[in-house]
N, C-alpha and C positions, 0 to 999 in steps of 0.2 A: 679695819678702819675704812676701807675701800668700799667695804659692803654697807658699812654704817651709812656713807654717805653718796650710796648706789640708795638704800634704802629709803635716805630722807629728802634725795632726787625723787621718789617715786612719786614718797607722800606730799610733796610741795607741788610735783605737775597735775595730781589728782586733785589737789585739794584746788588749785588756782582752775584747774579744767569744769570743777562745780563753780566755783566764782561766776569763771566765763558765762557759766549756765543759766546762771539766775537760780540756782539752788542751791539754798543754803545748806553749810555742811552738818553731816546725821549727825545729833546730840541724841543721845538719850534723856529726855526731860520727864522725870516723872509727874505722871496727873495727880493730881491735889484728891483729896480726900471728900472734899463737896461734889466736885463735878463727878467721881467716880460714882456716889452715890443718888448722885444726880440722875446719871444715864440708867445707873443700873433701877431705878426706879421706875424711869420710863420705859425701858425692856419690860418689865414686871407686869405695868399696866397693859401695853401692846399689846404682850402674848394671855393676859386676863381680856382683853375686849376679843381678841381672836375666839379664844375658849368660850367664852358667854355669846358670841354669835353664832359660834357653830354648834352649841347644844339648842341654841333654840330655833338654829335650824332640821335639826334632828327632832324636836319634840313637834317643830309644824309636819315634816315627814310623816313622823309617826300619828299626829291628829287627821293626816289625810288618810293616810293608809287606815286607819280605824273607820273612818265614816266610808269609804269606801265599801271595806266588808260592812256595814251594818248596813249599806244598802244595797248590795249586793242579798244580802240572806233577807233583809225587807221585801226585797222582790219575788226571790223565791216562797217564802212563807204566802205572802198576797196570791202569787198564782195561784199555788198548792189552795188555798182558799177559794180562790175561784170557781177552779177544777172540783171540786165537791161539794160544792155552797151553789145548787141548782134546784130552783122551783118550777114545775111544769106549768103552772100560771104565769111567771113571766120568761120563759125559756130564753125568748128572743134576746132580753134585755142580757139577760146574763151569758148567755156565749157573746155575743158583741162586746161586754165586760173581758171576757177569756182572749178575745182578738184584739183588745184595744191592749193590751198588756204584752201581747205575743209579736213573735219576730220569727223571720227565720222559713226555715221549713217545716215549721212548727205550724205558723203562721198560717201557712198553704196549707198544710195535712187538715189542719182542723175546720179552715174556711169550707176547703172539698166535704169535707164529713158534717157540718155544721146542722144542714137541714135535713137530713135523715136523723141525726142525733134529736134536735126537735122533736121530730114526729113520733120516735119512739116514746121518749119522755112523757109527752102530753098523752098517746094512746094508754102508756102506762100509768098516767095521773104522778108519775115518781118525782117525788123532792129528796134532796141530799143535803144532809147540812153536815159541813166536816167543822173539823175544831183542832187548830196545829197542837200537837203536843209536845214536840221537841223538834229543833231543827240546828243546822251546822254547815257551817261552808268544808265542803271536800276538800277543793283545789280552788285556783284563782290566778289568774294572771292581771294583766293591767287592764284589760279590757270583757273580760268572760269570767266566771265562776259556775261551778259545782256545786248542791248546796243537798245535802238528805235532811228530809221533811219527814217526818211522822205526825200519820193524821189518824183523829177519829172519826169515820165516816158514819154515819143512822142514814139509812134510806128507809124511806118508806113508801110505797103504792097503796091503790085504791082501794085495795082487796088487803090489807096487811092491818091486822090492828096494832102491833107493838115495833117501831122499828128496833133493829138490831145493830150495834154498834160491830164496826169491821175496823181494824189496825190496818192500814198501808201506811208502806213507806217507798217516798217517791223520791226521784235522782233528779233534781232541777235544773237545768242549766240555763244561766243567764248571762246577758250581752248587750254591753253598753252601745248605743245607738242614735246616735248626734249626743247630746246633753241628755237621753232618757236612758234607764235599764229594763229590758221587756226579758220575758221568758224565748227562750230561742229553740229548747227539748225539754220532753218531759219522758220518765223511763219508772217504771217498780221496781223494784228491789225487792226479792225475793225476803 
């Protein structure tokens, strides 16, 4: 009896010490059946807008990352074009084409070589017309890519009556530069 009422000292100083508190004493009240379905509705919805914004940030990802590469190998391909697509009538025009497109040490190597390149050309009357026939990005980071190009080249000189078609395949590498992508190396591939 002693502990009975050790015990029900404990629970009346407890219970008057929450009084004191300004909190009311723990009932267990159960939630009603509407608010339950209530809430759990609006959970539902929540983690459904969560889900439908983060897929459609994943599919703008994935739309950038796509035009990325396609202009990333647009470049490449264009070089590759440029680089065999040479008439000795307007030489000038078209390595300045090759430079306006170029970067790099690319840039410098071809600008040094540019006007001997000319002279040859025009002493040899040679036009080149290439024609991509397949191409692919290698490698790519966020700002550079790798891309193998395969071209049909036909040259032909003054002296040549039938040009000859030739297979290369060239290693491109290209390199985004403010807001533009320019060729930056150009390599064969055996």
């Amino acid at each position: 009896m002693a502990n009975d009422a050790a015990a029900a000292g404990q629970l009346t100083v407890t219970d008057e010490a929450a009084d004191a508190a300004g909190v009311p004493p723990a009932r267990a009240k159960p939630m009603s059946a509407p608010r339950r379905a209530l809430l759990f509705g609006l959970a539902v919805v929540v983690a459904l807008a969560m889900l439908l914004c983060w897929c459609g940030f994943r599919v703008q990802q994935a739309r950038q990352a796509q035009a990325q590469r396609s202009q990333f190998l647009q470049v490449a391909r264009q070089g590759a074009l440029n680089l065999t697509t040479i008439d000795w009538r307007h030489a000038e025009a078209d390595v300045r084409r090759i430079l306006d497109g170029a970067t790099g040490e690319f840039y410098n190597d071809f600008a040094k070589r540019s006007q001997p390149f000319i002279d040859v050309l025009q002493q040899a009357q040679a036009t080149t017309v290439g024609t991509i026939t397949e191409a692919g990005l290698q490698t790519q980071t966020a700002d550079t890519a790798q891309a193998l190009v395969a071209v049909s080249v036909q040259t032909s000189t003054a002296g040549e009556a039938d040009p000859v078609p030739r297979a290369w395949r060239m290693r491109i590498t290209v390199q985004r530069v403010g807001d533009q992508v320019k060729v930056s190396d150009v390599g064969f591939v055996p």
